[in-house]
C-alpha positions in Angstrom: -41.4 20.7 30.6 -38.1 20.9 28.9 -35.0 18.8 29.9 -33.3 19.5 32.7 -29.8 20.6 32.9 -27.5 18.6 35.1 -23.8 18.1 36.4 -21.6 14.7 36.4 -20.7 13.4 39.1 -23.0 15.1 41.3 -26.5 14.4 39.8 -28.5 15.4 42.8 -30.1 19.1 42.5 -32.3 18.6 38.1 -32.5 22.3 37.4 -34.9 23.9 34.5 -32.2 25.3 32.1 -32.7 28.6 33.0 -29.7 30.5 30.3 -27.0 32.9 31.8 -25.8 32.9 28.2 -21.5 32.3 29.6 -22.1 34.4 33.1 -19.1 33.6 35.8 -19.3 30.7 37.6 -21.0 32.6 40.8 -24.0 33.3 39.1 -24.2 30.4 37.1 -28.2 29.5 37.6 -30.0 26.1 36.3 -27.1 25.3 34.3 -24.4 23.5 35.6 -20.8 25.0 35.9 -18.6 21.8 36.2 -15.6 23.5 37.3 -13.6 26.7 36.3 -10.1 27.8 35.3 -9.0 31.1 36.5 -8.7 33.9 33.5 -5.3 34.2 32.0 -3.3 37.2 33.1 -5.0 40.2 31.3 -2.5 42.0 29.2 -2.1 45.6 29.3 0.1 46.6 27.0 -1.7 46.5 23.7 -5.4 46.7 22.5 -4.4 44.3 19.9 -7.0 41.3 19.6 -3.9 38.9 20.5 -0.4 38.6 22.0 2.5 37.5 19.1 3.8 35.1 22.0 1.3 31.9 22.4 -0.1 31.7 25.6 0.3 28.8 27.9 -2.2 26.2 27.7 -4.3 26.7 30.8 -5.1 22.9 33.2 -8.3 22.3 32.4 -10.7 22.1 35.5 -13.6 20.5 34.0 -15.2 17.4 35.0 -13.5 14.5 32.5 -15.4 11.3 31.4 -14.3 8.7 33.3 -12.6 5.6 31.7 -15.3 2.9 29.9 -15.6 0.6 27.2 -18.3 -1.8 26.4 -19.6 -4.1 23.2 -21.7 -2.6 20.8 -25.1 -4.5 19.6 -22.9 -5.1 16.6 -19.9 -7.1 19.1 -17.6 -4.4 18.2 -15.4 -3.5 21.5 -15.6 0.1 21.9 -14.0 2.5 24.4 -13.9 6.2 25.2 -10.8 6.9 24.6 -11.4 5.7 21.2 -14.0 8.5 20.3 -11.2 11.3 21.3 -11.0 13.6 18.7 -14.8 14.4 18.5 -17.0 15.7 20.3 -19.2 13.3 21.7 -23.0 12.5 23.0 -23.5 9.6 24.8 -27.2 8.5 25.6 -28.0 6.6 28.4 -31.4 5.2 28.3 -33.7 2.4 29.4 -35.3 1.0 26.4 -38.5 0.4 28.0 -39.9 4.2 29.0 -41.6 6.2 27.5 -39.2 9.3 27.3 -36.1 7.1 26.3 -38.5 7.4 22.5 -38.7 11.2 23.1 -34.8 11.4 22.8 -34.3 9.0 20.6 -36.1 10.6 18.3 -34.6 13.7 18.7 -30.9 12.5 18.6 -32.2 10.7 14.8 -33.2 13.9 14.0 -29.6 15.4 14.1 -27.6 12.7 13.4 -27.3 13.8 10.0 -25.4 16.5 11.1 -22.1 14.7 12.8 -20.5 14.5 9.6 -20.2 18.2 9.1 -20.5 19.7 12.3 -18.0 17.0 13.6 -19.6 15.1 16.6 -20.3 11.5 17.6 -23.2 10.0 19.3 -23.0 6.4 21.1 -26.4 5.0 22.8 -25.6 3.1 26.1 -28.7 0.7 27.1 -29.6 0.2 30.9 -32.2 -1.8 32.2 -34.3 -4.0 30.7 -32.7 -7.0 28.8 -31.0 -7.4 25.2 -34.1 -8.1 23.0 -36.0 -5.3 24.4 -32.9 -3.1 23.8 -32.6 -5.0 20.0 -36.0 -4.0 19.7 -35.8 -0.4 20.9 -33.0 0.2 18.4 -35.3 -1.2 15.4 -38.2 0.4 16.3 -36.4 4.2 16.8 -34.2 3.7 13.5 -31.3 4.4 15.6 -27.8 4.9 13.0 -25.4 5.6 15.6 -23.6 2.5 17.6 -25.3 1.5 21.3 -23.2 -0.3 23.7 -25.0 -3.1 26.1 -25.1 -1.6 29.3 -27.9 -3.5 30.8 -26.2 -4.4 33.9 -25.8 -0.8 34.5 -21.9 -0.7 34.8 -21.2 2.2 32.3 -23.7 4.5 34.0 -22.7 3.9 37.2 -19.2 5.4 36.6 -20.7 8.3 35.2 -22.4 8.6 38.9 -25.9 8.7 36.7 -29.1 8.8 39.0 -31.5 9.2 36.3 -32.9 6.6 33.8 -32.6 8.6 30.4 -29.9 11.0 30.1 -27.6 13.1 27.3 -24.1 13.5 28.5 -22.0 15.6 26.1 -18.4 15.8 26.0 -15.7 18.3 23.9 -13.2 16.5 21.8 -10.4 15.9 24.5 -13.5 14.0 26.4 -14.3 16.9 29.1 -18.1 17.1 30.1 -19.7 19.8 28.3 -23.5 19.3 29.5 -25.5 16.9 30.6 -29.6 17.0 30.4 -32.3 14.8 31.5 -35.7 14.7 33.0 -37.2 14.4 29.2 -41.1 14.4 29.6 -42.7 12.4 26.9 -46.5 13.7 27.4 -45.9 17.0 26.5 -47.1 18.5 22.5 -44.8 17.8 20.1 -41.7 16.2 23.0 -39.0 15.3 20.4 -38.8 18.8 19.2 -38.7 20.3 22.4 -35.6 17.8 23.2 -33.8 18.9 19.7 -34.0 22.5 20.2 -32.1 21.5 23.1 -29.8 19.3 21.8 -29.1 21.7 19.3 -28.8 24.8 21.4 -26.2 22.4 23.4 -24.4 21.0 20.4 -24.3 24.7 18.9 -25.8 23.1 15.5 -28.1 25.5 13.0 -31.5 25.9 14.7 -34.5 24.3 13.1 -38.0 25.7 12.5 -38.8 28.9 12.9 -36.0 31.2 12.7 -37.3 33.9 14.9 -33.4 35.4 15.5 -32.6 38.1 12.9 -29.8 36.2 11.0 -27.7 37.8 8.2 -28.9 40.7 9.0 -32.8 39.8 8.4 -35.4 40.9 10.7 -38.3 38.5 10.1 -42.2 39.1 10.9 -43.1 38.0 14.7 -45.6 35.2 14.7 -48.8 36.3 15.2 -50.6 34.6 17.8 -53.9 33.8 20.2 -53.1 32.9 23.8 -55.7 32.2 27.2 -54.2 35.2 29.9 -53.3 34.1 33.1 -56.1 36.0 35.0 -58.6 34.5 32.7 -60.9 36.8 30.2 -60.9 37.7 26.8 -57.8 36.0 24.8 -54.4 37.8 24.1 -54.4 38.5 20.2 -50.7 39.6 19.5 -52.3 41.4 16.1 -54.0 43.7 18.8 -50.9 45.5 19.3 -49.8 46.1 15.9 -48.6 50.2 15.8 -47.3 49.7 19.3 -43.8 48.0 20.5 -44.1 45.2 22.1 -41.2 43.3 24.8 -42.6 39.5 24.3 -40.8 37.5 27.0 -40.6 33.6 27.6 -40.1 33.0 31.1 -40.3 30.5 34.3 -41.3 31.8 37.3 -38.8 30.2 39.3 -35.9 31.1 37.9 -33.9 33.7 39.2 -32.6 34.7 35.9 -36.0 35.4 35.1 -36.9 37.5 38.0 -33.7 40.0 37.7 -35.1 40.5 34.0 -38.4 40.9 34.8 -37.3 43.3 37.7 -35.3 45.6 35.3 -37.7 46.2 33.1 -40.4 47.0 35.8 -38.1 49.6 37.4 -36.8 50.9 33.4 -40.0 50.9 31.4 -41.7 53.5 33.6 -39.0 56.0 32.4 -39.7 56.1 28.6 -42.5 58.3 27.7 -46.3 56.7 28.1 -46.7 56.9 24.4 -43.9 55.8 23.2 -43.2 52.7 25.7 -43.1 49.4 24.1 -46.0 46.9 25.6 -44.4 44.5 27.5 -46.0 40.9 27.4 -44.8 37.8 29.5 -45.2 33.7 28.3 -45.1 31.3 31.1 -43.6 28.3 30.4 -44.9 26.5 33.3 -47.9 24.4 33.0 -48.7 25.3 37.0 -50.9 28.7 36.3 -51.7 29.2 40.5 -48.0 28.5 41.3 -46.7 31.0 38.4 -49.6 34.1 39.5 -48.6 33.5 43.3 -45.0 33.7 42.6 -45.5 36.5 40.9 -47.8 38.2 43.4 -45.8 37.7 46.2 -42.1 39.2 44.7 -44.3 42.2 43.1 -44.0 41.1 39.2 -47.5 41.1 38.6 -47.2 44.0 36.5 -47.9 43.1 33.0 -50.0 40.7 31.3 -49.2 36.6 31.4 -50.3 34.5 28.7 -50.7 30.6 29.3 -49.2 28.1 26.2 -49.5 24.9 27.8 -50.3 23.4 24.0 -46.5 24.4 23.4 -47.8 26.4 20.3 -46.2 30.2 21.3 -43.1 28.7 21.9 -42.5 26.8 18.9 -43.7 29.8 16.5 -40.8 31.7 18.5 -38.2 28.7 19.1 -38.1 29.4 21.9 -37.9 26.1 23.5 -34.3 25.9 25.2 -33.6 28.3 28.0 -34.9 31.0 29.8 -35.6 34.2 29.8 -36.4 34.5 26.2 -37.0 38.3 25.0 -37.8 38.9 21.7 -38.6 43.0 21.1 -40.9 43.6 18.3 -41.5 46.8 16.1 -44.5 48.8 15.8 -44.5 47.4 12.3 -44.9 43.5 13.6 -41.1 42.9 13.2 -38.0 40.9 15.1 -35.6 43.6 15.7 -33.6 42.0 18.6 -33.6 38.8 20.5 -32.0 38.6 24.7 -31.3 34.5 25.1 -30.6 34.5 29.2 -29.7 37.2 31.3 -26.4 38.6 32.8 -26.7 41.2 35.2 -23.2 42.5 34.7 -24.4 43.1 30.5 -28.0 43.0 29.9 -29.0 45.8 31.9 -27.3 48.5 29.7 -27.6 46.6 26.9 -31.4 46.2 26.7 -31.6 49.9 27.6 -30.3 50.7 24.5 -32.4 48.3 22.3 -35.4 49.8 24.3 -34.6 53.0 23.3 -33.9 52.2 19.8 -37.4 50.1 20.0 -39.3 52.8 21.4 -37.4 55.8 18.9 -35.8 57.8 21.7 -32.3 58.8 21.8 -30.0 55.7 22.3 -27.9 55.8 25.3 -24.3 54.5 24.3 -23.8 52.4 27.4 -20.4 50.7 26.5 -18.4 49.0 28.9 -15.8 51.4 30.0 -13.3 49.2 31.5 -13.5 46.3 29.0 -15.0 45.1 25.9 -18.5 45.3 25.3 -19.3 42.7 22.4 -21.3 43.1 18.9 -24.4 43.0 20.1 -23.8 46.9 21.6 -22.2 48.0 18.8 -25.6 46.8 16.7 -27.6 48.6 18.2 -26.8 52.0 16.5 -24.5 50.2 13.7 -26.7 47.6 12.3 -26.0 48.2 8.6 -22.2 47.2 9.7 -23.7 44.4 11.1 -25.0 43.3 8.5 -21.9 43.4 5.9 -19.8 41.5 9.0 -22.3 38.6 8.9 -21.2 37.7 5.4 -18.0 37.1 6.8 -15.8 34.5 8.3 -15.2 36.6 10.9 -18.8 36.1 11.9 -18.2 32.4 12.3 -14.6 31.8 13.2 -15.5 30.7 16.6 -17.4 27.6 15.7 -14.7 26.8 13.1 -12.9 25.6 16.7 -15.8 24.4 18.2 -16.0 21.4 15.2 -12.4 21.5 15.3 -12.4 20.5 19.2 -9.8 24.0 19.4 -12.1 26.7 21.6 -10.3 25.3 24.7 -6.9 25.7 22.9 -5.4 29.5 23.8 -3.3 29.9 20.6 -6.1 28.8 18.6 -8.6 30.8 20.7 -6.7 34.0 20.9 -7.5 34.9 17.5 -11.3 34.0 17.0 -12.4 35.3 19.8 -12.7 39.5 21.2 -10.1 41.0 23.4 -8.7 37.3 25.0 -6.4 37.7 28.1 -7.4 41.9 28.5 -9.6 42.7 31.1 -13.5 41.8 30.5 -11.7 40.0 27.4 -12.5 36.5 26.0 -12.2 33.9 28.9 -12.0 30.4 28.4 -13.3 29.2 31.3 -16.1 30.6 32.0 -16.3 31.1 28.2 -18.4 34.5 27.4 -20.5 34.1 24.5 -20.8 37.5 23.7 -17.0 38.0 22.6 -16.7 34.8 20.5 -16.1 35.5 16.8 -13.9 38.3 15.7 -16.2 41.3 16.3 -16.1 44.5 15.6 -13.5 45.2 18.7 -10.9 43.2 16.7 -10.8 45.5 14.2 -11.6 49.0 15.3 -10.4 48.1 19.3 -12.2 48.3 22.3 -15.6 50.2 22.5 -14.0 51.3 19.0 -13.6 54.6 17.8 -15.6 55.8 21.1 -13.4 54.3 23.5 -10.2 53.9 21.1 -9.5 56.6 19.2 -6.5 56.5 17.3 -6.1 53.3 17.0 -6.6 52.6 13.7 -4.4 55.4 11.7 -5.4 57.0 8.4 -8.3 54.1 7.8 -5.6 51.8 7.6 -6.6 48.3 9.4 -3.3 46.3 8.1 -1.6 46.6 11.5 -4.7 44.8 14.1 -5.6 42.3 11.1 -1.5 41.5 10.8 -1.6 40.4 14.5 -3.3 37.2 13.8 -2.8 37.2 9.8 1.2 36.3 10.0 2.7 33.6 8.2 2.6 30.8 10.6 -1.5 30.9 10.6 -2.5 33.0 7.3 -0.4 31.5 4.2 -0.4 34.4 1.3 -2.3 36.8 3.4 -2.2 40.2 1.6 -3.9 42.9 3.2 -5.3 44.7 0.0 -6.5 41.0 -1.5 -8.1 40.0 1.9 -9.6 43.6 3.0 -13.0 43.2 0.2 -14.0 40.5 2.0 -14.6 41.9 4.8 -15.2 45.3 4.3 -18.7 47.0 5.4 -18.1 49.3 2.1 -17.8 46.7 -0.3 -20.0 44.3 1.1 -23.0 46.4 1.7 -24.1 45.7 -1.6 -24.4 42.1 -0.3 -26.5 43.7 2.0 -30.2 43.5 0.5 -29.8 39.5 -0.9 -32.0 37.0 0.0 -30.9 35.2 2.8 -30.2 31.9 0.6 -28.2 34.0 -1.8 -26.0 35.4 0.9 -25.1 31.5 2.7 -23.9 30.7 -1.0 -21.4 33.7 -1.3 -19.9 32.3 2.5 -20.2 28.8 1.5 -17.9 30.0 -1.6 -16.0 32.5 0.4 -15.2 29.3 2.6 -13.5 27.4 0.0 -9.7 27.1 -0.3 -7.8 29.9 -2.2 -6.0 28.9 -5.5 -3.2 31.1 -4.9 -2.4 30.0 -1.6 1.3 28.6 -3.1 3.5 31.3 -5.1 2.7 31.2 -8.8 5.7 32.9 -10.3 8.4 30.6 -10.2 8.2 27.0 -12.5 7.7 23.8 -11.5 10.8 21.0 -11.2 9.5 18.2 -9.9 10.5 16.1 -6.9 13.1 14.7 -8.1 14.8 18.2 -8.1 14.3 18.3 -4.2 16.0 14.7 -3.9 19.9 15.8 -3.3 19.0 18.7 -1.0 16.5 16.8 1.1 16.9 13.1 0.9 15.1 11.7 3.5 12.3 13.5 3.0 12.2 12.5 -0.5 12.5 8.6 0.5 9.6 9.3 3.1 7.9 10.6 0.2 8.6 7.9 -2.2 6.8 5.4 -0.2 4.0 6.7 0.6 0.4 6.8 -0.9 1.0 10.5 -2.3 3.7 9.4 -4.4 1.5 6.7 -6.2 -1.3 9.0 -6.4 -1.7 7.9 -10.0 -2.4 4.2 -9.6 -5.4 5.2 -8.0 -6.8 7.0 -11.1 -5.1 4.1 -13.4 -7.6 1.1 -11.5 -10.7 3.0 -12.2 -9.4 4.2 -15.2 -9.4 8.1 -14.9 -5.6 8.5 -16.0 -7.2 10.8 -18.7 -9.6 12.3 -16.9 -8.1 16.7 -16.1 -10.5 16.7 -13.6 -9.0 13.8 -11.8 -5.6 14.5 -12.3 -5.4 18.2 -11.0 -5.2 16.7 -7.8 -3.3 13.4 -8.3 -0.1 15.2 -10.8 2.3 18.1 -9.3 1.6 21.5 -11.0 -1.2 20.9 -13.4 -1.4 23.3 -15.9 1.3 25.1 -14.0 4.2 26.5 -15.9 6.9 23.6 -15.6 4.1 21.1 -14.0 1.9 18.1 -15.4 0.8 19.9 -19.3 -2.9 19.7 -19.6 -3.9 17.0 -22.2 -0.8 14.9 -21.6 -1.2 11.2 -20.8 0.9 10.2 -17.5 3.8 8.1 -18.8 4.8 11.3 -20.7 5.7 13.1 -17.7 7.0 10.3 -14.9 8.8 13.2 -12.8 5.3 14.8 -12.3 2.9 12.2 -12.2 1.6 11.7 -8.4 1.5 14.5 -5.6 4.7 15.6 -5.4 7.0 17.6 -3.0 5.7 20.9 -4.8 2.3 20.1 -4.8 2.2 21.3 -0.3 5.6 23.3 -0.9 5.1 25.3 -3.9 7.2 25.6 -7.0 10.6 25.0 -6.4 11.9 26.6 -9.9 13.5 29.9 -7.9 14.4 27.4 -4.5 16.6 25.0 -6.7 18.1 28.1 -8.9 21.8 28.2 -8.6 22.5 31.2 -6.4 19.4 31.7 -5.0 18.1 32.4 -1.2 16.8 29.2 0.2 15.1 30.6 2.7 11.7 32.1 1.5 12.1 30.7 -1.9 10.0 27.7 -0.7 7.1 27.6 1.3 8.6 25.8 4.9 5.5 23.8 6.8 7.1 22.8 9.7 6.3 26.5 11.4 2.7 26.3 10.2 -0.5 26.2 11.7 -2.2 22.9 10.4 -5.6 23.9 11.0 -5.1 26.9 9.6 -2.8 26.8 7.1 -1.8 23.3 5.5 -5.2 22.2 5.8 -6.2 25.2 3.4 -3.5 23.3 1.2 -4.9 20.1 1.4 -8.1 21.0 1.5 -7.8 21.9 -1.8 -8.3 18.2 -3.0 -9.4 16.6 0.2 -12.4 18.4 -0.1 -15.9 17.1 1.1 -16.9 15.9 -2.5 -13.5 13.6 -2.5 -13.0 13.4 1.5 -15.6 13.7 3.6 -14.2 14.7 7.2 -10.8 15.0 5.9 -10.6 18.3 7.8 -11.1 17.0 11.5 -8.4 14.0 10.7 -6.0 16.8 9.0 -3.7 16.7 12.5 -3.4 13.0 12.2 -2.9 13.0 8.6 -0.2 15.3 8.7 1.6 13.4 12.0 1.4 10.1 9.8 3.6 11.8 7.0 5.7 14.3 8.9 9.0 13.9 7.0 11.0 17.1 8.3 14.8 16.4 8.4 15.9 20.1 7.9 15.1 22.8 10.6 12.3 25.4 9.6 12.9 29.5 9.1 10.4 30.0 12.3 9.7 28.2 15.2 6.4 27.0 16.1 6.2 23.5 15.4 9.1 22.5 14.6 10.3 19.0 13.2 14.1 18.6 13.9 15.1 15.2 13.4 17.9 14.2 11.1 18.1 11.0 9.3 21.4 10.7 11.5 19.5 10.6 14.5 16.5 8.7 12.8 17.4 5.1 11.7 14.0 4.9 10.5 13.0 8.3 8.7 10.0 5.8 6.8 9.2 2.5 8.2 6.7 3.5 10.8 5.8 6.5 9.5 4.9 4.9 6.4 3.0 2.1 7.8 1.1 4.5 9.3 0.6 6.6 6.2 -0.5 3.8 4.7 -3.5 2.9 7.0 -4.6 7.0 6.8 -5.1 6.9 3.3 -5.8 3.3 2.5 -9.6 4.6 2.1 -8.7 7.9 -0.3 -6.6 5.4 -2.4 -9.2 2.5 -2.8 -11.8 5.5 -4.2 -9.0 7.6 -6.1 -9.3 10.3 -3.8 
């Protein structure tokens, strides 16, 4: 069996994690729903994928962790509140059973991924006594920190009722899931648990990748199974020139049944010879419970295969919830996978990949009073699919995800489809479907069908400008930005080798060179100092402005490569000349004012509007926008992780004593009113970047 899904505090009532894939909280099945906000307000005047005004941040009515802290095996005093800011696993466990091992293992297995994907995990050992715990972290090679928890204290806040048991929280400490009930004498265990963890954690998949990805539609596993009713064996290769609906289900979950019910009532109405074969996979190991179930609520309608060695599953990943459909092509092909089922979206939506499956005329089923999602649009526009998955539009939701943001509305309003409209992007419950920004960002809701005239003359500038403005999209300019994410001139991106194609986002991904005006020359800081002298004596102090020491003790104070990102304006005209040795240029050694700001040549000119002559970071986004700056040299080479800590980084330095052009954000204190403009803020600069300084980052 796979883990079981449960809710905190409440642990009674260990589900099978059946998937409704973000369905409201009423029809939530096996999957706990902890709590939920109401929707924001939909918004009726616009079909633009966000409001200019932020919205307010919504109370959050999920369960929290409670207050802990305990001592490490190491002695090192740890507390919850401590790992805010990531998301978090915590493992409870009881060193001496057996499927304490199978999670173990599992959680190993993607630890390598917190770095990147910016999580935590902390073990937290009940039962037993500390040199069978000592012993248990030794023999599962476990490289994340476990607290001593044998006397049970720790789990007992949590309300825990089980002995092993994955709590996950977001990065303001809310429960996320919780899973337990980890069998350790099924084929192959761990895996089964890191599918999980990983369909939880929303981390790549591992294995078989049995989802069409970047627009790929990979060969369906071919496969022997025993039938339920017993006779000849199920050969999958039997079928090949036919259609065929494979689904992964349990025979007690109700999710399960409305699928299975559909497609007995909707497959009779495509023509006999052109119907696709549909074929079910139990995932219960009880074979008389599954064919009486099935029997007595009239779904003993098509054949049942039995995989109690686990093998048809793992071919198909399909190891996390259920139901599972994958429909394959005549020619032995993927061409659509249905995690979960939502009565309110599936129904129409697998009629249309039916038909499309089968090569009858495709209904267009659109939701007529909301938003539909990409997955309807793909059905009938998959080469536009295709040339949006080479995008950042295709990931921009799990850009807040790692940032701890996707509970955040300003942030969420803009990677998401149609947030705060009706059948929009909700929060709480989220809907999975309209994450991203889709193809209803851009062309508006059930597009052209349902929104004609929206976009004018082919000209898009308008819906992209409502999240591209200044305070989130520094040097956005619409004919610059529009190749990368046209289907036009990315269809030629189209046909690459699925390697090739992650390279191109991976580079895609990296910050812009032109993010800061390039026309005007460089002056160096000491050019800002009569204008803005308390943020020039913040400055002075801090790490940034010594930037060169760092390359002088490991001596690299000749080395370009080093001092592009430790000089202001290299190679810039009026910054640090390429080839020159440091004490040539004092005024520009170290990162100066202009190296975040931009060239203050045209600011400092007598005469000359202040205002838009510099680039003002108070107003900006710092997820969005100064960590693009940054990022530029606190990159994962030089940084690692820099870009979860960039909030704190930036509140340690905040040296703002004049009042920005635009509001959000803004840092208003005057050295009048602060007696202190550096002290604190310095000493706390100094502890941020004590690290970066010791390795000349």
């Amino acid at each position: 069996m796979r883990p079981h899904k449960f809710a905190l505090v409440v642990v009674a009532g260990l589900g099978i994690a059946c998937g409704d894939r973000g369905a409201p909280a009423s029809e939530a099945g096996g999957a706990s729903t902890l709590g939920a906000a109401s929707p924001a307000a939909p918004d009726k005047s616009t079909d633009s994928p966000s409001s200019t005004t932020a919205p307010a941040k919504p109370a959050r009515h999920d369960q929290p962790l409670p207050a802990f802290e305990g001592t490490t095996l190491e002695g090192e005093r740890l507390s919850v509140s401590t790992l805010l800011g990531k998301r978090l696993v915590l493992f409870f466990f009881n060193p001496e059973l057996p499927e304490a091992a199978v999670m173990a293992k599992a959680l190993v297995a993607i630890s390598g991924l917190r770095g990147d994907q910016n999580f935590e995990i902390v073990g937290i050992g009940m039962g037993g006594n500390r040199s069978k715990l000592d012993a248990f972290v030794r023999e599962q090679g476990l490289n994340f920190r476990v607290i001593d928890d044998t006397s049970g204290a720790i789990a007992q806040k949590l309300g825990l009722q089980v002995p092993v048991a994955v709590v996950g929280a977001d990065a303001e400490g809310y429960v996320t899931f919780g899973l337990g009930g980890f069998a350790s004498d099924v084929p192959d265990a761990p895996r089964v648990a890191e599918t999980q963890l990983r369909s939880d954690l929303r981390l790549p998949p591992v294995g078989a990748q049995t989802a069409p990805e970047l627009g790929e539609h990979p060969k369906a596993p071919d496969f022997t199974a025993e039938r339920l009713e017993g006779g000849e064996r199920f050969h999958l290769a039997a079928l090949r020139g036919k259609p065929v609906l494979l689904v992964f289900f349990l025979h007690t979950c109700p999710h399960c049944h409305h699928a299975l019910s559909f497609l007995k009532t909707y497959l009779p109405t495509i023509p006999e010879d052109k119907r696709p074969v549909l074929v079910g996979v139990s995932v219960s190991d009880r074979i008389d419970a599954v064919r009486e179930t099935l029997r007595a609520d009239g779904l003993d309608f098509f054949p049942v295969l039995v995989d109690l060695d686990y093998k048809v599953r793992e071919a198909y990943g399909a190891m996390a919830g259920v139901p599972d459909l994958f429909l394959i092509s005549a020619d032995g092909k993927i061409e659509a996978r249905t995690e979960g089922w939502r009565d309110d979206r599936d129904p129409p939506l697998m009629k249309m990949r039916i038909a499309k499956l089968a090569g009858i005329s495709v209904p267009m089923l659109l939701n007529q009073n909301g938003y539909s999602g990409n997955e309807f649009c793909a059905v009938c526009h998959e080469a536009e699919k295709r040339t949006w998955e080479v995008t950042h539009h295709a990931d921009a939701f799990h850009t807040l995800v790692t940032h701890g943001a996707d509970k955040d509305p300003e942030c969420v309003s803009c990677h998401v489809v149609g947030f705060g409209k009706p059948d929009g992007y909700t929060i709480s419950p989220p809907a999975p479907s309209l994450e991203d920004v889709g193809c209803e960002s851009c062309h508006g809701r059930g597009g052209p069908h349902l929104s004609p005239g929206l976009v004018k003359d082919g000209n898009y500038e308008p819906q992209c400008l409502h999240c591209h403005d200044p305070q989130h999209s520094l040097g956005f300019k619409y004919a610059d930005f529009l190749p990368r994410i046209s289907h036009a001139a990315n269809a030629k991106l189209a046909s690459l080798p699925l390697e090739e194609k992650r390279k191109i986002l991976l580079a895609r991904g990296r910050p812009r060179d032109d993010l800061l005006p390039t026309t005007a020359a460089y002056v160096g800081s000491q050019a800002c100092q009569s204008c803005h002298p308390g943020e020039y004596d913040t400055w002075s102090k801090s790490p940034h402005a010594r930037a060169i020491d760092a390359l002088s003790k490991q001596s690299k104070s000749a080395d370009s490569a080093c001092l592009k990102c430790h000089t202001t304006g290299f190679g810039r005209t009026g910054g640090f000349p390429v080839g020159e040795k440091p004490d040539a240029h004092p005024g520009l050694v170290g990162v100066g004012c202009e190296s975040c700001h931009g060239p203050g040549g045209d600011h400092v000119k007598e005469g000359s509007t202040k205002v838009g002559t510099i680039v003002s970071l108070g107003d900006k986004c710092d997820s969005c926008v100064i960590l693009q700056i940054c990022g530029s040299c606190h990159d994962a080479a030089n940084d690692a992780g820099f870009e979860f800590q960039v909030k704190k980084k930036i509140e340690a330095q905040k040296h703002g004593t004049k009042e920005p052009a635009a509001g959000k954000g803004a840092h208003k204190e005057s050295a009048a009113q602060d007696p202190d403009p550096g002290g604190a803020r310095i000493a706390a600069l100094e502890r941020a970047f004590a690290a970066l300084d010791a390795r000349g980052g």
